[in-house]
C-alpha positions, -999 to +999 in steps of 0.1 A: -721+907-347-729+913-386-758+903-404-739+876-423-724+858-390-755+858-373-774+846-406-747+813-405-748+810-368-789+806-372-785+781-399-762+759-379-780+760-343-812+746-366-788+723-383-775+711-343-815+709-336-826+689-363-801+665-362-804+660-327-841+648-332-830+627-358-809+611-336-833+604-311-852+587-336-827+562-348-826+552-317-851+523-312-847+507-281-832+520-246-833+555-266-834+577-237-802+559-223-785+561-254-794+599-265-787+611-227-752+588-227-742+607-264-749+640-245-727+631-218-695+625-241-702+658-258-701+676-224-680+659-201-646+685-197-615+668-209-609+633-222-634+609-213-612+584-189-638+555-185-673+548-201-692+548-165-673+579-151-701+595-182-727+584-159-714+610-133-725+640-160-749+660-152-764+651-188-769+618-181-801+618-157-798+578-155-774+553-131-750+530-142-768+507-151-791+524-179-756+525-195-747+493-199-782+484-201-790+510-234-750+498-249-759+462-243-793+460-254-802+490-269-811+493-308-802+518-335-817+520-365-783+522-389-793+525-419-812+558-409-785+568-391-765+566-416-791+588-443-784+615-413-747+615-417-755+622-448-780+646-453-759+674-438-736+695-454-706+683-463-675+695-472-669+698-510-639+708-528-625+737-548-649+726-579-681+712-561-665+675-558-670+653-528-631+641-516-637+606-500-615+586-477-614+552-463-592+539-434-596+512-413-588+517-373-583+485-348-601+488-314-578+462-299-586+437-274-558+414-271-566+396-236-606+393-241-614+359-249-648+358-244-651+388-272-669+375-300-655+384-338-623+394-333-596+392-358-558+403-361-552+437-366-525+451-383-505+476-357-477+498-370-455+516-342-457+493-312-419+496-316-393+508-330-399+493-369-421+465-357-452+455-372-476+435-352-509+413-356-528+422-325-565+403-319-594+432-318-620+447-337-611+469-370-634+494-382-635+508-421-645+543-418-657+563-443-652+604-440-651+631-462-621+657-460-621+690-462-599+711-484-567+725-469-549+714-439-576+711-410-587+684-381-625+682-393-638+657-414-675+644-422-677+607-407-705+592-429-699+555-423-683+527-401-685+490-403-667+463-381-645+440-404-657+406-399-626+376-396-620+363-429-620+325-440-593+309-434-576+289-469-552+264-465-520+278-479-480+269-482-459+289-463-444+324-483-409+321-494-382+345-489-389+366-523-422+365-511-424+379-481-390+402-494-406+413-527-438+424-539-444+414-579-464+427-604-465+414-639-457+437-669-484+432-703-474+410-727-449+425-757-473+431-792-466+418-815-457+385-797-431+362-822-444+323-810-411+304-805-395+276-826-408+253-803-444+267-806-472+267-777-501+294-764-494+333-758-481+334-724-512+355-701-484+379-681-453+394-694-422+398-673-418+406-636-418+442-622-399+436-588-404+463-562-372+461-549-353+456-581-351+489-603-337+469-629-367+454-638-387+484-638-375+498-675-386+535-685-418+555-667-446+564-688-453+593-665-428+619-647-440+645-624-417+670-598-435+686-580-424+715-550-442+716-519-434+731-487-435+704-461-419+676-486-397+696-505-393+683-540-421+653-547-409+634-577-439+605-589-433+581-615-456+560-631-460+524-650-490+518-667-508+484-676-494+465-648-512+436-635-508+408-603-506+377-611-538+361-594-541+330-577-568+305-565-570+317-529-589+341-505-615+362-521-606+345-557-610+308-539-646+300-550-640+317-588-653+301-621-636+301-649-600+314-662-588+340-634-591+375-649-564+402-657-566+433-637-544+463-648-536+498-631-512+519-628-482+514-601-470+550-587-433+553-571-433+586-555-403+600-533-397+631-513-372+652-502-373+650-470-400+648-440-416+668-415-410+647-387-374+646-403-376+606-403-364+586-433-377+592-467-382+560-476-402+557-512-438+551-510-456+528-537-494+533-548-515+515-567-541+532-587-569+510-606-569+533-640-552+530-671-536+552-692-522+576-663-516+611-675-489+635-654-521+652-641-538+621-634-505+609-613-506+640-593-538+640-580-536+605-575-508+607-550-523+641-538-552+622-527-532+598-507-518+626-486-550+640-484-563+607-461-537+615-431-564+644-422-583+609-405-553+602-387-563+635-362-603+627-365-589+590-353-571+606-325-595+624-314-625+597-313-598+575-294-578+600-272-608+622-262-643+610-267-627+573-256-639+551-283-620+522-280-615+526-238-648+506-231-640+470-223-671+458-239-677+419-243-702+415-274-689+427-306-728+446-316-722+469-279-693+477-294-710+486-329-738+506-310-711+525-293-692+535-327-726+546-339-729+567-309-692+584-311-697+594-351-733+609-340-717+628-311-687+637-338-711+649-366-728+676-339-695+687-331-690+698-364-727+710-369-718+733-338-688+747-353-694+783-362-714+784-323-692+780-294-668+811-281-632+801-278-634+785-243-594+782-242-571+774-213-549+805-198-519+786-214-534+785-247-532+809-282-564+825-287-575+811-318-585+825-351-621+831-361-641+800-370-607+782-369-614+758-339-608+727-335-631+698-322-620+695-288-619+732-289-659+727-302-665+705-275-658+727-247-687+748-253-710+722-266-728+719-227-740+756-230-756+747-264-771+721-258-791+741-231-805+759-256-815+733-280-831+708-251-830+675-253-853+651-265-849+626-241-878+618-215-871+625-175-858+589-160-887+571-138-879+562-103-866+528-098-857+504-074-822+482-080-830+441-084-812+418-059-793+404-078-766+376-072-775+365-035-741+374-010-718+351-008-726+327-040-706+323-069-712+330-106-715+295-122-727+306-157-691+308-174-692+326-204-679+313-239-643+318-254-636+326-288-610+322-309-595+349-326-599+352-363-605+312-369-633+308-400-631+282-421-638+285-456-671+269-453-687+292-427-680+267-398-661+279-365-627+265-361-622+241-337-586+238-317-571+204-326-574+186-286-533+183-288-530+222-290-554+231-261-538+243-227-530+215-201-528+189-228-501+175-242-492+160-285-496+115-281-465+101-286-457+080-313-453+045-301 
C-alpha cells in the first residue's frame, strides 16, 4: 500500500468515526434502538427483505420490539442531522461548484387507511404507457451528484410532501388536458386598435403540440454525444403562463404577476434503451438564454437520472419503502435513518476490499459501488465500535389477555382530502360505504 492510499484511507475511517458519533447524537430518544437498528441495515448480506428480519443481525443486540418501539417513538434531532449530511465532503464539480438535484420518490401505500397524510402519487410505468395516481407518501430528496457517470450521490435532505388543499375547480377541457400553453410577450411597439382599450398583459399562445405557433428559436444548439447520438436543443425566451386564481396563487393580493423563462425543446437521436425518442420539453426560470446557457441547462437535466440508481438502491436493497408502517413521523424517522446509513456508505468508500460474488467482474480500483461498499461495511464497523450502550435485561409485558379482542379501532384517513381552510375533509354521508344517494321524491 503507498503512502498516499493509506494517507486517504486514514482520512476516511476518521470521517466513518466521526460521523458515526454524530449520529448517535442526533438521536434523542430510543437512541440505542435506533443507532443499533442503522447498523443492522448496513450489515445485513443482501437486500433487506422485511424490517424485523434486521432484528435477527447480529448488530442489533435488542428484540423486536426495541424496533418498533425506537421507529415508533423514538426522536431524532433533524435539523442536526441534517448539519451532518452536510458537513462532509461532498462532491464538487470540474470548477469547485456544488451540482444539486431534487426528485421526489412515492413510498406508496395504497390499501393503508389508517396511514395518516397520504396523498396521490404520481406513478409512471405501472403499465405499458399508463400513468397512475396511487395514495402514499412522496418524499423530495435533495442530493448532490457527482461528476461523470457513477451510482454515488451525497443525500443531504428529505422531507415528506404534505397533501395539498384542495380548490374547487371546473373540470379541464380537452385542449387542456391535450395541450400545454404558454403565452408569448407582448409585440413592442404595440399599435392600440381603432376601437381603443388597455395593452393586452400576454401575447399570443405558444402551443406545445402545435409547431406552428412556435415561430423562430432564439437559441440553437447540436450537440454529439455517445449514448444519444446527435442532441439538438432549441430555445424560446421570455415566455410566460398565464396564471390563474387557484392553488398556490388562491389567497394572492393584487394583479397576478408575470413570470418569464425560457422554454427548451430538446430531441435526440435515438436512446439507449432503444425506446421512442419522443422530444422532451424543459422549463428554465432565466432570461435571455445563451447557446451555452441552453446546454448546460439541459445537461443538468440528464445529470438528475444518477438519483434514479441512489433511489434504487435505498428501495431495492436497504428496503426503504418495505416497512408497513402506520404513522406518517415512523415513517419520517425511518427515512432519516436510511440517508444516515447511505452517507456512511459513501464515507467508507475508499475502505472495504472488493467482497464480490464468484460470478462477478472484479472491479476497478476505488470504482465500487454501494452495494458493493456494503458488503464489507460489518468488518469496519468492528473496528470503529459502536456507540450504542449494551441492552438491559428485560422481561416481555403481558399484554392483551388470551382469548380477548382488540376493541380500540384505530382511525381512517382519507387520502389527500384538505380543504383550503386547513379543515379535514369530511365524506358527504351519501358517498360512504353501505349507504345509499336519497331519492328525489
Amino acid at each position: 500500500m503507498g503512502l498516499v492510499e493509506h494517507e486517504v484511507q486514514r482520512d476516511a475511517f476518521t470521517a466513518v468515526a466521526e460521523f458515526r458519533s454524530e449520529l448517535y447524537a442526533c438521536l434523542t430518544a430510543r437512541s440505542d434502538a435506533l443507532f443499533e437498528l442503522c447498523d443492522a441495515l448496513l450489515c445485513t448480506d443482501g437486500p433487506v427483505r422485511t424490517l424485523v428480519d434486521l432484528a435477527l443481525a447480529p448488530e442489533h443486540r435488542r428484540g423486536h420490539g426495541a424496533l418498533y418501539s425506537g421507529i415508533n417513538h423514538g426522536r431524532i434531532d433533524v435539523a442536526r442531522l441534517r448539519r451532518a449530511l452536510t458537513d462532509v465532503p461532498l462532491p464538487r464539480a470540474g470548477d469547485g461548484r456544488l451540482v444539486l438535484a431534487v426528485d421526489v420518490s412515492p413510498w406508496l401505500r395504497p390499501d393503508a387507511d389508517t396511514s395518516s397524510d397520504r396523498s396521490f402519487c404520481h406513478t409512471f410505468g405501472r403499465g405499458l404507457g399508463k400513468h397512475q395516481m396511487v395514495p402514499g407518501w412522496p418524499y423530495s430528496i435533495v442530493a448532490a451528484l457527482e461528476t461523470g457517470r457513477t451510482s454515488w450521490t451525497a443525500l443531504l435532505d428529505a422531507i415528506r410532501l404534505e397533501p395539498a388543499p384542495t380548490w374547487p375547480r371546473s373540470p379541464p377541457t380537452k385542449s387542456e388536458t391535450s395541450y400545454r400553453v404558454m403565452r408569448k410577450p407582448v409585440p413592442v411597439p404595440w399599435i392600440c386598435p381603432p376601437q381603443g382599450g388597455r395593452p393586452p398583459k400576454h401575447g399570443g399562445e405558444f402551443v406545445f403540440g402545435r409547431p406552428e405557433t412556435w415561430g423562430d428559436p432564439d437559441a440553437v444548439t447540436i450537440t454529439n454525444t455517445d449514448r444519444y447520438g446527435t442532441a439538438t436543443a432549441q430555445a424560446w425566451d421570455w415566455l410566460h403562463p398565464r396564471l390563474t386564481r387557484r392553488a398556490a396563487w388562491g389567497d394572492h393580493e393584487g394583479p397576478l404577476p408575470i413570470i418569464e423563462g425560457t422554454m427548451i425543446r430538446l430531441s435526440v437521436e435515438k436512446l439507449p434503451s432503444g425506446g421512442v425518442n419522443k422530444p422532451v420539453w424543459l422549463w428554465w426560470s432565466g432570461a435571455g438564454a445563451d447557446p451555452h446557457a441552453v446546454d448546460r441547462c439541459w445537461q443538468a437535466f440528464l445529470r438528475r437520472f444518477n438519483m434514479e440508481h441512489t433511489f434504487r438502491l435505498l428501495k431495492q436493497t436497504l428496503a426503504w419503502t418495505r416497512p408497513e408502517l402506520r404513522d406518517s413521523q415512523a415513517a419520517d424517522r425511518w427515512t432519516w435513518l436510511v440517508l444516515a446509513a447511505h452517507a456512511q456508505l459513501r464515507l467508507a468508500r475508499p475502505l472495504p476490499r472488493d467482497l464480490r460474488r464468484p460470478w462477478e467482474r472484479p472491479a476497478e480500483p476505488n470504482r465500487l459501488t454501494p452495494a458493493q461498499v456494503r458488503r464489507g461495511f460489518r468488518n469496519l464497523r468492528a473496528k470503529t465500535g459502536t456507540p450504542a450502550r449494551a441492552p438491559k435485561p428485560s422481561r416481555p409485558g403481558p399484554g392483551r389477555p388470551r382469548g380477548s379482542k382488540n376493541r380500540r379501532t384505530a382511525n381512517r384517513y382519507d387520502v389527500g382530502r384538505v380543504l383550503a381552510t386547513g379543515e379535514p375533509y369530511n365524506r358527504p354521508a351519501h358517498h360512504k360505504k353501505g349507504t345509499k344517494p336519497r331519492r328525489a321524491d
